[in-house]
N, C-alpha and C positions, 0 to 999 in steps of 0.2 A: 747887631745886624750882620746877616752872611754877607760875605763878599768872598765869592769867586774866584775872582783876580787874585786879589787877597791871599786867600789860600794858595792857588796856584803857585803863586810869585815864593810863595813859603815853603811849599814841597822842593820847587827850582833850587830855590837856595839849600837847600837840607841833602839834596842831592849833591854840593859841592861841599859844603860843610857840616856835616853829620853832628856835629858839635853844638850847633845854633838849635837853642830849645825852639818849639813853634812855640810855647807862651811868654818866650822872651821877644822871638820875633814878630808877634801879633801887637805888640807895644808899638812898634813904630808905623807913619803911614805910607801907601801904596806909591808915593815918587819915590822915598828912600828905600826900600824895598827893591823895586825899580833898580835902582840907580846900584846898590850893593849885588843884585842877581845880575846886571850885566857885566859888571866889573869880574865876578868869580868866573863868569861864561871867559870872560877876553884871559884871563889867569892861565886856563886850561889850553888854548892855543900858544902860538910859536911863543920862543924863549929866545932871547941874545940880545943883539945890539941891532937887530929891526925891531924887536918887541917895541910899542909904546905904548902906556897909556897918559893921559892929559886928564888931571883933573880939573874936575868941575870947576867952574870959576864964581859958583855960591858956595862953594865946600871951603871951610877954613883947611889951611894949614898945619895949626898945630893947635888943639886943645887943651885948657888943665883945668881941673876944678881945685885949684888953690884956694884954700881962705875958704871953699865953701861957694862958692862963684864959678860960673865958668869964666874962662878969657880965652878968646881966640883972637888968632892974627893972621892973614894973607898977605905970603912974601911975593 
């Protein structure tokens, strides 16, 4: 199925990071998409000790696929 946004949100991002294949990035769906193209936008503005960003508070902390498994945790 096309999706617009989709693509869009994929050019956006390709725009910041030239490194991100689009058929690595057509894996994931249109919030986390979303949510990594705005984060690269906020990267490109100011820098220092008023920079912030606040993540997500569904976004784990730290991931690992140890053993085969994911595990996350939120500190």
């Amino acid at each position: 199925m096309f999706n617009r946004h989709k693509e869009s949100l994929i050019h956006e991002i390709r725009r910041h990071n030239r490194t991100a294949e689009p058929a690595f990035l057509d894996n994931f769906d249109v919030p986390t998409l979303e949510s990594y193209a705005e984060r690269l936008t906020r990267l490109q503005g100011k820098r220092g000790r008023t920079s912030v960003w606040v993540r997500p508070g569904d976004t784990p902390a730290i991931t690992d696929n140890e053993g085969g498994g994911y595990y996350s945790t939120s500190w």
